[in-house]
N, C-alpha and C positions, 0 to 999 in steps of 0.2 A: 763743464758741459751739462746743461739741460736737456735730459730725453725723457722729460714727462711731456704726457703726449694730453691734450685738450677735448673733449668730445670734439666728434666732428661735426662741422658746422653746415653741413647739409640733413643727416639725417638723429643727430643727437646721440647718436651709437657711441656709449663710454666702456673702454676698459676696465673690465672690475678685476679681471684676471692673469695673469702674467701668462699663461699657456694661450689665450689670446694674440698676446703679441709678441709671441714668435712667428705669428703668421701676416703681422701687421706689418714693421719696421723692419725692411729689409734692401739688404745689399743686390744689385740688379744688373751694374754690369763690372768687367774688370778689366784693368787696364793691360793688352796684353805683352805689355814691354815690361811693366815694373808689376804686377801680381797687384797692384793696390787694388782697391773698391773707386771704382773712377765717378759711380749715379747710383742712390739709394732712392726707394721710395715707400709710401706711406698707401697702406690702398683699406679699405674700411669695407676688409672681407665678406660678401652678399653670404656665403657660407657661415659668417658668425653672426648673422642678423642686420649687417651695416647694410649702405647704401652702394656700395660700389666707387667709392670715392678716391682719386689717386693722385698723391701729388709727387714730385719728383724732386731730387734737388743733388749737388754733386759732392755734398758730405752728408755726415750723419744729423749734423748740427745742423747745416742748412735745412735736410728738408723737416728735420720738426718744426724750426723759426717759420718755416713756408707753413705747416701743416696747422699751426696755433697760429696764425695769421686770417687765415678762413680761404688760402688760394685753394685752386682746383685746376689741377691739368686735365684730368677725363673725370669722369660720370659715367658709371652705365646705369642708372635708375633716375627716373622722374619724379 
């Protein structure tokens, strides 16, 4: 598994710091029959400098592959 994560390709916001991204790459909902992580998502924290950028995906490795791809599910900045 690849979880190096790509600037993001709206506002160029690169992780230089690991205490960054524990606020970046996270698990969002759980599945409530079996305890797993069911949707992880990727969001380019407006509080760390980013753009507000969020993409989602239903593992960990998905949504990097989405996230280093240049998709976008929301936006909050222009």
């Amino acid at each position: 598994m690849n979880n190096i994560l790509n600037p993001c390709s709206k506002c160029g916001k690169d992780w230089d710091s690991n205490w960054e991204l524990i606020d970046t790459l996270y698990p969002s909902k759980r599945d409530p029959f079996t305890g797993e992580f069911s949707e992880w998502n990727i969001v380019c924290q407006i509080h760390n400098t980013g753009c507000g950028r969020t993409v989602y995906g239903k593992s960990k490795q998905d949504v990097v592959d989405r996230w280093n791809t240049g998709e976008t599910d929301e936006w909050m900045r222009e």
